[in-house]
C-alpha positions, 0 to 999 in steps of 0.5 A: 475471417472470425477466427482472425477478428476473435483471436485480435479481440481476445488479444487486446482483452489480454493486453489491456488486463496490466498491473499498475504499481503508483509507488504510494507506499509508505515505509512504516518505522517501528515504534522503538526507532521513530521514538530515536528519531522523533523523541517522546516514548515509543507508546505514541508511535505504536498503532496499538496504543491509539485507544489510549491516547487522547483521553479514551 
C-alpha cells in the first residue's frame, strides 16, 4: 500500500515539473536591415551604440 501511495506521489511530482513556452519572443532585426525598413542609419538600431545617443 506505501509503495503504490509512494510511486503515485513521485508520479504526480514528474508530472507537474512541465516547460511552458509563452511564445513572447521578439525577432531582433539587424541594425543594416531595420535602417532599410525604418529609415535613418543603422547607429540608432545598433544595441551597441546606446551610449551615444542622447547626449552622453
Amino acid at each position: 500500500m506505501f509503495k503504490i501511495t509512494g510511486a503515485l506521489i513521485v508520479g504526480l511530482m514528474l508530472t507537474s515539473c512541465v516547460v511552458h513556452d509563452n511564445g513572447n519572443r521578439v525577432k531582433k532585426v539587424p541594425p543594416g536591415q531595420a535602417k532599410k525598413i525604418y529609415g535613418g542609419s543603422a547607429k540608432d538600431y545598433a544595441p551597441g551604440q546606446v551610449k551615444k545617443r542622447n547626449g552622453y
